[in-house]
C-alpha positions as CSV (number, residue, x, y, z in Angstrom):
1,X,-10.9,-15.6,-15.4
2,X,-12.7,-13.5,-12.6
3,X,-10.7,-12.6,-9.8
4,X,-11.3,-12.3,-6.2
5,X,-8.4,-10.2,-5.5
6,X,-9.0,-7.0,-4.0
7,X,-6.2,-4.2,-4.7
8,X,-5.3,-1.2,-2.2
9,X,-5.6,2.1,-3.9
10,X,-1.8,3.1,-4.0
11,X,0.6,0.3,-5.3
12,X,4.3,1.6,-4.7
13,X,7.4,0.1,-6.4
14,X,10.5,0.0,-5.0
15,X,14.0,1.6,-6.7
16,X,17.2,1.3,-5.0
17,X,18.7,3.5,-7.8
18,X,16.2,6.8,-7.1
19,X,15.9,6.5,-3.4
20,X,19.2,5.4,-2.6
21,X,18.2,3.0,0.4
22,X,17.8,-0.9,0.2
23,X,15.0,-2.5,-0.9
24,X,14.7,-3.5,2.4
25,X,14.6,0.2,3.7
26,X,12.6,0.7,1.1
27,X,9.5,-1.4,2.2
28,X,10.1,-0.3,5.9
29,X,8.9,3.2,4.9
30,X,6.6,2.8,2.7
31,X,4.6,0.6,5.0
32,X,4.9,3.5,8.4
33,X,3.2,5.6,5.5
34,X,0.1,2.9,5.3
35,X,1.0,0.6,2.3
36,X,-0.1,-2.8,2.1
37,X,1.1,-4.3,-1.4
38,X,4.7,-3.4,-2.3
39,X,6.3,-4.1,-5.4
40,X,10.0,-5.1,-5.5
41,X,11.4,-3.4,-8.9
42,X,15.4,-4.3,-9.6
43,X,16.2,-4.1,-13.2
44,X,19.9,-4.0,-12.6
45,X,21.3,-5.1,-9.3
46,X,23.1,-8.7,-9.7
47,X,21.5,-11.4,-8.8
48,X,22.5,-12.8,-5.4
49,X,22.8,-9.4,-4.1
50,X,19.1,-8.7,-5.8
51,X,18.2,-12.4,-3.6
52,X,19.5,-11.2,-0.2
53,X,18.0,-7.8,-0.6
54,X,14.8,-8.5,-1.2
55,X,15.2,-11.7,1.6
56,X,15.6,-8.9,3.5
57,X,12.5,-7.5,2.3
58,X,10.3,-10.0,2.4
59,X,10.8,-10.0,6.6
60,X,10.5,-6.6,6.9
61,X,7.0,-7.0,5.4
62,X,6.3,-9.6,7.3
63,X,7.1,-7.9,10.6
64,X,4.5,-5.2,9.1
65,X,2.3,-6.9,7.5
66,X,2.7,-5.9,4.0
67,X,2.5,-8.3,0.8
68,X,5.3,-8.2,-1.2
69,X,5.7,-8.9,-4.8
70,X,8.7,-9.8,-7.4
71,X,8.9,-7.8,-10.4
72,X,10.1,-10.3,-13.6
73,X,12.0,-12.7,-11.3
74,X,9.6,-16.0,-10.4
75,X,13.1,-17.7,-9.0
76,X,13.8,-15.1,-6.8
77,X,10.1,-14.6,-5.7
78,X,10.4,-18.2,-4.9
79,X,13.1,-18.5,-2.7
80,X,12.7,-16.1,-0.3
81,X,8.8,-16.5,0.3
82,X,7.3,-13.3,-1.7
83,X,3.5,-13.6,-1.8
84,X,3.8,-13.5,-5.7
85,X,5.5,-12.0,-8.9
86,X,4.6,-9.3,-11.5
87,X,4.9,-10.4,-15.1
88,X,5.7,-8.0,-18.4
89,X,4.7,-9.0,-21.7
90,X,7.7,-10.6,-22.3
91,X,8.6,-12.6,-18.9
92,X,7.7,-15.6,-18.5
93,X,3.9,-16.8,-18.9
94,X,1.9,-16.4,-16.2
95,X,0.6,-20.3,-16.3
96,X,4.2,-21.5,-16.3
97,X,4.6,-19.1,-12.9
98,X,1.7,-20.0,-11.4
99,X,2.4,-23.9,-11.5
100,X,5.7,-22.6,-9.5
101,X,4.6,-20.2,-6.9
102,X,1.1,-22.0,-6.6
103,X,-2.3,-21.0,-6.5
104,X,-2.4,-18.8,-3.5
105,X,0.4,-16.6,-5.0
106,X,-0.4,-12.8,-6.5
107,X,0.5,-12.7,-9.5
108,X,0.2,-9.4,-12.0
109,X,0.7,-8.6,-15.8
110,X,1.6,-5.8,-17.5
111,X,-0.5,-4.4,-20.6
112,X,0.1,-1.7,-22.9
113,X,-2.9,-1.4,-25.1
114,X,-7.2,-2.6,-24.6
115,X,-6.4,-5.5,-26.8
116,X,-3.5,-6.6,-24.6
117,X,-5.8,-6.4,-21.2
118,X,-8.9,-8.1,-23.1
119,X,-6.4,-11.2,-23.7
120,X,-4.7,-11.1,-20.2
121,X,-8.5,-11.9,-19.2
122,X,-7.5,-15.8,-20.0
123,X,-4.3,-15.8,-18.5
124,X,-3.8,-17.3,-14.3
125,X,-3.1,-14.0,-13.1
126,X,-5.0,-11.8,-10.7
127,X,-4.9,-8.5,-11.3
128,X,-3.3,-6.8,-14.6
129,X,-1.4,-3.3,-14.7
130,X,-2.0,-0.4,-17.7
131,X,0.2,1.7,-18.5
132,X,2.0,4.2,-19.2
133,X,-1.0,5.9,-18.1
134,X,1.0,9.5,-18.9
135,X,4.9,10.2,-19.4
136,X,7.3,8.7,-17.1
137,X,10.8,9.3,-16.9
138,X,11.0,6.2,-14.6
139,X,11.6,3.9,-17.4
140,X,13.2,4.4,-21.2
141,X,11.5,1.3,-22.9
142,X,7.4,2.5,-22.7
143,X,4.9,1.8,-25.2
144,X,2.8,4.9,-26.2
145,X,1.2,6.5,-24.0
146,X,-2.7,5.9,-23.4
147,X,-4.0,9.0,-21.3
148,X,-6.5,8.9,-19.0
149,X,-9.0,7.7,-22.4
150,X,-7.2,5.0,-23.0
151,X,-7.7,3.9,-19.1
152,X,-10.9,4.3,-19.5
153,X,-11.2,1.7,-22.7
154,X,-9.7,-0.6,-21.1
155,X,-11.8,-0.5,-17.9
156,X,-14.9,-0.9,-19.8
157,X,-13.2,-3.8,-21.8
158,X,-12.3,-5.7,-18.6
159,X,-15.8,-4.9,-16.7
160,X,-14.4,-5.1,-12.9
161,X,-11.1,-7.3,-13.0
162,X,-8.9,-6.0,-10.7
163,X,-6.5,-3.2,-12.5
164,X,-3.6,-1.0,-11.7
165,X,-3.2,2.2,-13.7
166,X,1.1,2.9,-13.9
167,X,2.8,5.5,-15.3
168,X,3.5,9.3,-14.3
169,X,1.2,9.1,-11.8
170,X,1.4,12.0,-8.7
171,X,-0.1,13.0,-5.9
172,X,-2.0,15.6,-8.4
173,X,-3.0,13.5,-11.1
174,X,-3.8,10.1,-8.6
175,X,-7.4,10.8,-7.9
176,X,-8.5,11.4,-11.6
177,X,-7.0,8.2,-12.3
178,X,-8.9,6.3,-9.8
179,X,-11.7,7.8,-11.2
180,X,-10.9,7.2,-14.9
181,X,-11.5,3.2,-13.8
182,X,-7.9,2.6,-11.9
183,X,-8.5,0.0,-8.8
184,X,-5.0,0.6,-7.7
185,X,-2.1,3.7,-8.7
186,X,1.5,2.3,-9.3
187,X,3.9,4.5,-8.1
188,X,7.4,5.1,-8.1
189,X,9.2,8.6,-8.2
190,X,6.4,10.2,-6.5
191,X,7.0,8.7,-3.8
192,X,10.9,8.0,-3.7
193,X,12.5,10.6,-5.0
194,X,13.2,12.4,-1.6
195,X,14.2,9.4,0.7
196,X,12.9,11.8,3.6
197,X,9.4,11.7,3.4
198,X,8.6,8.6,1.9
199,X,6.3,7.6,4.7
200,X,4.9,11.0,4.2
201,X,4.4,10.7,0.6
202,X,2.5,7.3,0.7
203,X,0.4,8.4,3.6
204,X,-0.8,11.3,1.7
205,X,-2.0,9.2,-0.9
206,X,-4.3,7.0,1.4
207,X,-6.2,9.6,3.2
């Protein structure tokens, strides 16, 4: 499938657990810092607290702007109006989300290796993430690690569909990225891990 979508150059995700503020808090900042897709990331917050949180979000987006998507959950994405989900390899199929969020809803999917992108070619989603890209500390459950060759295998393997490079990425390491064949660099700790100058942090990244 060929896809339309058009990805900004930084993707940030949000973690309640590194930054300390509300997902909702969260989004505010990073969009007074210029972003314009926003990832909501909650791997353990329980589940009605994770649904008012990131209702929460999704009108402070609004109010800016910003598209906002679900990480894993297509309920929760659902019910409070997100403009789509992001899938792992393990979540539920993209198809099966699609015939629930509709066909104007984002949707993403994470690879881990060329052969795992080539495949996610077929699948209803509109842009697919690679990754980790280098070492990341963000997560404990990574495949291997790719490096900016392995970026640039799968970019020639997917010709121009729309892809996110994630993992390890800085402000140092960003624009080689971008120019290995990265549409789009997912971010977390880079831009989160002082709560101070997360507007800052994302801005920097833009100009």
């Amino acid at each position: 499938m060929q896809s339309p979508f058009r990805l900004p150059r930084v993707y940030p995700l949000t973690d309640v657990r590194l930054s300390g503020l509300s997902h909702a808090e969260q989004v505010r900042l990073l969009s007074e810092g210029g972003a314009s897709l926003i990832q909501l990331r909650e791997k353990h917050m329980p589940a009605l607290e994770f649904y008012e949180q990131a209702k929460a979000a999704v009108e402070v987006a609004e109010r800016n702007s910003v598209k906002l998507i679900i990480n894993d959950r297509v309920d929760v994405a659902s019910a409070v109006g997100a403009h789509g989900v992001h899938l792992g390899q393990d979540d539920m199929p993209p198809e099966a989300a699609r015939r629930l969020l509709g066909a104007e809803a984002i949707i993403g999917y994470s690879t881990h290796t060329v052969e795992q992108a080539i495949a996610a070619l077929k699948l209803a989603v509109d842009y697919i993430a690679i990754g980790p890209i280098f070492r990341t500390s963000t997560k404990t459950d990574t495949s291997p690690v790719l490096g900016l060759d392995g970026l640039r295998a799968v970019r020639l393997a997917i010709a121009d569909f729309p892809l996110i490079a994630i993992g390890g990425i800085t402000h140092t390491n960003a624009a080689e990225v971008i120019e290995a064949g990265a549409d789009s660099v997912a971010l977390i700790s880079a831009l989160l891990s002082d709560p101070n100058k997360i507007s800052d942090a994302t801005r920097a990244l833009l100009l």
